[in-house]
C-alpha positions in Angstrom: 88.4 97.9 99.3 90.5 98.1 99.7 91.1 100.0 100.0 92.3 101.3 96.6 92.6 105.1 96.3 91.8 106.8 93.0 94.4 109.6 91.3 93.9 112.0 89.0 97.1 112.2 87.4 98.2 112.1 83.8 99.0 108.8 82.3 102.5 108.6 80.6 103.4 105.9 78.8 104.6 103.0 80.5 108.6 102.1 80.2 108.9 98.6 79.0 111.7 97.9 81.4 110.9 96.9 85.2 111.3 99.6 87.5 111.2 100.4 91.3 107.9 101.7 90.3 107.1 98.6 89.3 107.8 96.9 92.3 106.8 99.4 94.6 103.7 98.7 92.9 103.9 95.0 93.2 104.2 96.0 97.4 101.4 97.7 97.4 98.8 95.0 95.9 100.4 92.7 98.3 99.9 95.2 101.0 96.6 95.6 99.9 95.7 91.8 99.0 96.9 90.6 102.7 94.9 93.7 104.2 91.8 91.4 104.2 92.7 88.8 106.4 94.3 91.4 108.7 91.6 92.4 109.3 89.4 89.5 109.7 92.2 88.2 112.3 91.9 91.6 114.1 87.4 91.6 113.8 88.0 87.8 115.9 88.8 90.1 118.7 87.7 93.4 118.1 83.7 94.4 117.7 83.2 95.5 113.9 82.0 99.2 114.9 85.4 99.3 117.4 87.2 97.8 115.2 86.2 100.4 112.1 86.5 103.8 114.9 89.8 103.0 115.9 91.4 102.3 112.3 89.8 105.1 110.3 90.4 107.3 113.0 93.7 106.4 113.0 94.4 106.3 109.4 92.6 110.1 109.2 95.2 111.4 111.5 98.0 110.1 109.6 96.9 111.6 106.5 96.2 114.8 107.7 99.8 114.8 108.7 101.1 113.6 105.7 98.7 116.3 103.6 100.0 119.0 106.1 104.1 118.0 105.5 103.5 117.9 101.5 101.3 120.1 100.8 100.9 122.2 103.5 96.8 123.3 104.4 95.1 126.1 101.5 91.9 127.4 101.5 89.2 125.9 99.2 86.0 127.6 97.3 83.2 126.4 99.5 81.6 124.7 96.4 84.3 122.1 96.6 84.7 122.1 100.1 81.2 120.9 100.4 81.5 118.3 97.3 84.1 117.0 99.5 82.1 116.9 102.3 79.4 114.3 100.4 82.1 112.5 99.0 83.6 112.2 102.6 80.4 110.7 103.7 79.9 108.5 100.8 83.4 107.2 100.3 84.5 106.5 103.5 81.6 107.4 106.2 78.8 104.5 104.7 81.8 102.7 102.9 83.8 101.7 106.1 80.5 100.4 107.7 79.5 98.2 104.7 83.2 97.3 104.3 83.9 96.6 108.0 80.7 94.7 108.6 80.5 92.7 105.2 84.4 91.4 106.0 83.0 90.5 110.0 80.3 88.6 107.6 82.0 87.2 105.1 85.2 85.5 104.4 88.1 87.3 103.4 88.7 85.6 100.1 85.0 86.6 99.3 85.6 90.4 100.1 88.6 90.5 97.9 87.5 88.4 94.7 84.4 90.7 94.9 85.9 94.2 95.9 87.9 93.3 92.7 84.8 94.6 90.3 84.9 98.2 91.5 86.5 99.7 88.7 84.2 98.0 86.3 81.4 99.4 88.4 83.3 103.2 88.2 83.3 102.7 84.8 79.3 102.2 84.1 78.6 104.9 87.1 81.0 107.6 85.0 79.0 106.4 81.9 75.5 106.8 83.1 76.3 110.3 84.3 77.9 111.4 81.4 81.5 111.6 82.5 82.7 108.9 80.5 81.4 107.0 77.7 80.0 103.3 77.2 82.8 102.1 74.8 83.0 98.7 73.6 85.6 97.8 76.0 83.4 98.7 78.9 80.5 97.0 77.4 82.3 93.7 77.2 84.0 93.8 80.7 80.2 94.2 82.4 79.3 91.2 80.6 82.0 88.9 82.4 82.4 90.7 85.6 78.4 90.9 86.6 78.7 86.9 85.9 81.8 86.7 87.6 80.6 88.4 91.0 77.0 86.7 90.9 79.2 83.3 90.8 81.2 84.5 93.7 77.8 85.5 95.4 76.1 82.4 95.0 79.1 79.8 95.6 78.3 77.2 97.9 80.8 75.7 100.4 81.4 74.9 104.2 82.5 78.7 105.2 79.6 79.7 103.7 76.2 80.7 104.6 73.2 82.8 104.9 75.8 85.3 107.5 78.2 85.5 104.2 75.7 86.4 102.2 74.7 89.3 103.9 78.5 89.7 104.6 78.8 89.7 100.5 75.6 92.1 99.6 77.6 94.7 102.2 81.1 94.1 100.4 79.0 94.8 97.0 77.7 97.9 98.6 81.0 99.4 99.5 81.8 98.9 95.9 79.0 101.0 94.9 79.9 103.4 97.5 83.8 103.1 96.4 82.5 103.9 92.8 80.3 106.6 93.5 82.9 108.3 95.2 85.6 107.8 92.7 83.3 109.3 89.8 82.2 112.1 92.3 86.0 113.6 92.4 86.8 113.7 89.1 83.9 116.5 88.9 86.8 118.5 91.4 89.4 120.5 89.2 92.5 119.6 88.6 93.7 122.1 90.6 92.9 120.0 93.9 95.8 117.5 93.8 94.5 113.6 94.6 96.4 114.2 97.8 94.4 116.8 99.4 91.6 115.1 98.2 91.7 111.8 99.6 92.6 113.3 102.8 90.1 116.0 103.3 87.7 113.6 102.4 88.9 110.8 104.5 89.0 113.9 107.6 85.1 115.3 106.7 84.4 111.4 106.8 86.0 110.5 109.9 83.6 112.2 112.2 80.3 109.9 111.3 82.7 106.5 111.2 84.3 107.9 114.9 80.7 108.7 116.0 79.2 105.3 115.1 81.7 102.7 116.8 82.4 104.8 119.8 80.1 103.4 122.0 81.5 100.3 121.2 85.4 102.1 121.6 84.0 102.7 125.0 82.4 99.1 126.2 85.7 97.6 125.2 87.5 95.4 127.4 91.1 96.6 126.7 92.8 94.1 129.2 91.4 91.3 127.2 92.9 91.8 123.5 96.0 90.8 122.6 98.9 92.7 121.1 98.3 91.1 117.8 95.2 92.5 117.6 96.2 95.7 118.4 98.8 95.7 115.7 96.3 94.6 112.9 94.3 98.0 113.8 97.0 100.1 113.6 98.8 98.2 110.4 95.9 98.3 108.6 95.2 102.0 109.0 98.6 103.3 108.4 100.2 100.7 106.2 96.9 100.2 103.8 95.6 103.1 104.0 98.4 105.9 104.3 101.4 104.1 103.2 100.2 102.5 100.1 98.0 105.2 99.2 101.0 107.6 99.2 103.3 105.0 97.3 100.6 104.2 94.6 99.9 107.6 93.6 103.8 108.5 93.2 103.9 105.1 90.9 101.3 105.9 88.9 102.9 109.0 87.8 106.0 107.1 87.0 104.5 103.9 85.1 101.0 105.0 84.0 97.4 104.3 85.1 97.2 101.6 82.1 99.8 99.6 83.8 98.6 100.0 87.3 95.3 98.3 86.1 97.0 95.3 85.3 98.7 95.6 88.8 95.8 95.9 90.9 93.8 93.1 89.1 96.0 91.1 90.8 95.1 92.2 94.5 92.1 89.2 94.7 94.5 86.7 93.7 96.7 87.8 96.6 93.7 88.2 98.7 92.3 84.8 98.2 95.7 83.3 98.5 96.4 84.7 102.1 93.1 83.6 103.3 93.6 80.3 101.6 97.0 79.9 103.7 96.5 82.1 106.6 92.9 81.1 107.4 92.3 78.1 105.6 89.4 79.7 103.2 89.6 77.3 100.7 88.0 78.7 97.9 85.5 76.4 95.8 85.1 76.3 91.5 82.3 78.5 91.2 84.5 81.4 93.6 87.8 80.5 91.1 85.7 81.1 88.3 83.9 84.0 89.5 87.2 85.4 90.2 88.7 84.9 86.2 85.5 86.8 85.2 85.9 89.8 87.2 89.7 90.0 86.6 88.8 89.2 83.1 86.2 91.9 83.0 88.1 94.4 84.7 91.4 94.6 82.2 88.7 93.8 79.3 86.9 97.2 80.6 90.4 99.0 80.4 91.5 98.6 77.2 91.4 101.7 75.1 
């Protein structure tokens, strides 16, 4: 919620020895388990709809120039360009806002043990609209990940309240919006690389998440944040979202999308341990265990 891009790419089998794919991959959970409190540092000074203009704007730009030195810029049919268009909105137009404002709501452990589920969620979207099928595997993740987050969602402790909850019921919803959008592009040929995807879409979504926080862009005080602040908006849109996105995808080619599963399960763990040291969000039992569940779930829900 990450912020965790999807690839379509093919999945070779994994080389038992560790490689610098392997580590690059071990970067970029880190990268993306530590984005959380970030950005709940950064949201204590920034307004949540300033806060979300700034770094998706930022992190579109970035991409586009990435996309333009790769790839270079080639004309689409206009059936894909408008699928890309919804996907835009979807996947990163409503899913910034819900993302955004559930982490100003909620802690940053919660957002991370709970973003964690979302490929468990793909998974049952692809299967309920016929791109992939219920298997067994599936079946058996649901049943300890929908426990698992429920747990999570229910926990009681002294950082949290009625504000988190609604903070976690937003998180959950850029899940939804995370999965709905990851199914949504694998109905795009193979001909449109993950690339140009993820940064077309990230440019047609742009505009709504620009438009929405920039009345609050324009009430801010500049004079009165810090440079700290400052730095979290512009690490978290380049280094997250560009960076890793760029690193994971060449990875995945090299190591598989089996063994980046196992990776990225581990992305909550560093989540919840940051804002355990970082912001003191000392998790309680019922998060811990809510957390084994989805994990659980997750790599249960992978297995072929």
């Amino acid at each position: 919620m990450s912020t965790t891009p999807s690839t379509a790419v093919p999945s070779p089998a994994a080389p038992r020895a560790f490689s610098l794919s392997d580590l690059a991959l071990v970067l970029v959970v880190i990268i993306w388990g530590t984005n959380y409190t970030v950005v709940k540092e950064s949201l204590s000074a920034f307004p949540p709809m300033a806060f979300m203009a700034l770094r998706f704007g930022l992190a579109a730009a970035a991409m586009a120039v990435v996309l333009h030195i790769r790839e270079g810029w080639k004309p689409l049919p206009r059936a894909t360009l408008l699928k890309l268009v919804v996907l835009g909105l979807v996947g990163n137009t409503v899913y910034q806002f819900c993302f955004v404002m559930g982490l100003a709501h909620t802690t940053a452990a919660n957002s991370g043990m709970l973003a964690s589920g979302t490929p468990v969620v793909t998974a049952l979207l692809g299967a309920a609209i016929g791109v992939d099928r219920l298997r067994r595997p599936l079946a058996m993740g649901l049943l300890l990940a929908v426990p698992g987050m429920l747990l999570i969602v229910s926990a009681r402790g002294p950082d949290l309240d009625a504000s988190t909850r609604q903070g976690d019921f937003l998180i959950l919803g850029a899940s939804l919006c995370w999965a709905l959008y990851t199914v949504g592009i694998r109905t795009i040929g193979p001909e449109v690389s993950a690339l140009r995807i993820t940064a077309l879409s990230m440019l047609t979504g742009a505009p709504g998440v620009v438009l929405m926080g920039l009345p609050s862009v324009m009430a801010l005080k500049v004079e009165s944040i810090s440079a700290g602040a400052w730095f979290g908006v512009v690490y978290s849109a380049l280094i997250p979202l560009v960076l890793a996105y760029v690193v994971w995808s060449r990875s995945v080619q090299a190591v598989g999308s089996s063994r980046t599963a196992i990776y990225n399960s581990g992305t909550p763990v560093v989540a919840a341990l940051t804002a355990w040291l970082v912001r003191g969000e000392r998790p309680t039992w019922m998060q811990a265990v809510g957390a084994l569940l989805v994990i659980s779930g997750v790599l249960v829900s992978r297995r072929r």
